[in-house]
N, C-alpha and C positions, 0 to 999 in steps of 0.2 A: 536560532540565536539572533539572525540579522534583524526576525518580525518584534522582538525584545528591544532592540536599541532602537529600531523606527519607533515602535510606543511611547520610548523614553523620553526623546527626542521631540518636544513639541515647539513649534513656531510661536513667538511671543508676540504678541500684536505692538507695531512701535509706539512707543510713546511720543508725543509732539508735542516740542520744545518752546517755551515762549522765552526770548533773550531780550531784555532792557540791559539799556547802558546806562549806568547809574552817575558814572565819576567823568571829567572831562580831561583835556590832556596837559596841563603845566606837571612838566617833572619825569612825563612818562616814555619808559624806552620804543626805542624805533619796532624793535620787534611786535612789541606788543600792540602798540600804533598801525601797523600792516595787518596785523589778527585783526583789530578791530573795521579795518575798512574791508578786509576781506567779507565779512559779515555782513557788511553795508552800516552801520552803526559808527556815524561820521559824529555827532551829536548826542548831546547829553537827553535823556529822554527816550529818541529813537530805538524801537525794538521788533523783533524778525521771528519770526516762527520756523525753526528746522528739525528736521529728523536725527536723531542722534546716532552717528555714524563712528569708526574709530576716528574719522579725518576731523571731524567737528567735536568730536571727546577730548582729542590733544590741543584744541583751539581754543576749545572753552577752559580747559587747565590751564593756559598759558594768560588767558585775560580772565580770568576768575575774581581778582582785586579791583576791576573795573564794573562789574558786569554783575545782575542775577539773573538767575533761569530755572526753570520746573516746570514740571507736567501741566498744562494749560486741559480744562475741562469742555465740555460740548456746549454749557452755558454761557459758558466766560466767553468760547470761539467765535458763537455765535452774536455775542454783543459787542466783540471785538469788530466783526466782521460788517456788521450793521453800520456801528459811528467811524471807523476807521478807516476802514480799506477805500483806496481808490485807484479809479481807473489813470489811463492817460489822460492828461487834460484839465489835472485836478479833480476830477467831477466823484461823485462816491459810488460804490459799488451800489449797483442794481440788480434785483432778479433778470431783467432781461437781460444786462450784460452777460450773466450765467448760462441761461439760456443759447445764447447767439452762440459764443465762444469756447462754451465748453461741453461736457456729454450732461452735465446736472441741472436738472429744472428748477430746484430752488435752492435757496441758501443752505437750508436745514438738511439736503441732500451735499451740498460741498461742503460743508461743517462734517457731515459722517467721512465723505471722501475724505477729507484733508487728516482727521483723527487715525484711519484706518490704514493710510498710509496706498492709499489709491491715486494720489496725487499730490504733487508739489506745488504749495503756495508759488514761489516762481514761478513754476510753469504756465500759470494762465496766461495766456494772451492780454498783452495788455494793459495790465494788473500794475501799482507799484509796489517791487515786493517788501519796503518796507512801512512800520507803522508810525504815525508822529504822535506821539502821548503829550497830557498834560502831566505837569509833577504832581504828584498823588496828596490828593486831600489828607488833611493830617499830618503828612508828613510819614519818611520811612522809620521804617522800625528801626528804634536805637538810632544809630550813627552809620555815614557811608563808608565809613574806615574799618569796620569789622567784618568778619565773615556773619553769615546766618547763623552760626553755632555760638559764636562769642557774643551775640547777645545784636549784630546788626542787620545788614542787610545783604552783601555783596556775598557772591558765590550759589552755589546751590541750595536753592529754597525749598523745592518740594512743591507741595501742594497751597505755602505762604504766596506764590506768584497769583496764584487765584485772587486771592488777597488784594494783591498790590495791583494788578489788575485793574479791580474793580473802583479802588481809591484813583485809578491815572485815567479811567475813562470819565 
């Protein structure tokens, strides 16, 4: 019976989360204000890659009207990874930085790690762990005052952050 429930019972690989801050703060309660710098997302733009845990599920519920987030792909992480990230120093992420500081020899090696949930964007040494976006060519979908379901952009997008992504690099 117990070899039944282990079978049943399968490990889901996490999924990693990409968080832009969409809306800025006039009007906004304190609560929601401390979610959002708990995040690091002090600015309009600014956006954080995290694991979805229960502690970051009730954060993102609570700043959901400020905020989009969805499943970020190995394409996207990767060109993410490329134009955006930086070290200390302002300087941009390098292969050798990779290299020196962490166990992965190239990008497309910490793009797999960081997807599978073998390490946390944080974690690197060094690293800023947040990303500073341009506002997205075209413009968001619809209006910043709706959810993704009513026809805008804020709240949980899915696999539209790919998207939106792509228009903010």
């Amino acid at each position: 019976m117990s070899e039944i429930k282990n079978s049943i019972v399968e490990q889901e690989t996490p999924k990693l989360l990409f968080i832009v801050r969409i809306r800025g703060a006039p009007g906004m309660r304190r609560k929601i204000l401390d979610t959002l710098k708990m995040f690091r997302l002090h600015k309009v733009n600014h956006s954080v890659l995290v694991f979805p845990n229960k502690n970051y599920t009730g954060m993102l519920n609570k700043v959901k009207d400020y905020v989009c987030y969805g499943e970020i792909n190995k394409k996207m992480l990767l060109k993410l990874l490329r134009k955006r990230a930086y070290v200390e120093g302002n300087e941009p992420l390098t292969e050798s930085h990779i290299k020196i500081k962490t166990k992965y020899k190239t990008l497309n090696a910490l793009a797999d790690g960081l997807l599978k949930g073998e390490i946390q964007y944080k974690d690197i040494y060094k690293i800023k762990p947040i990303f500073r976006m341009h506002p997205p060519r075209g413009g968001y979908r619809g209006t910043i005052k709706r959810t993704y379901k009513a026809g805008g952009s804020l709240g949980y997008v899915g696999e539209y952050i790919n998207k939106l992504l792509f228009k903010m690099l």
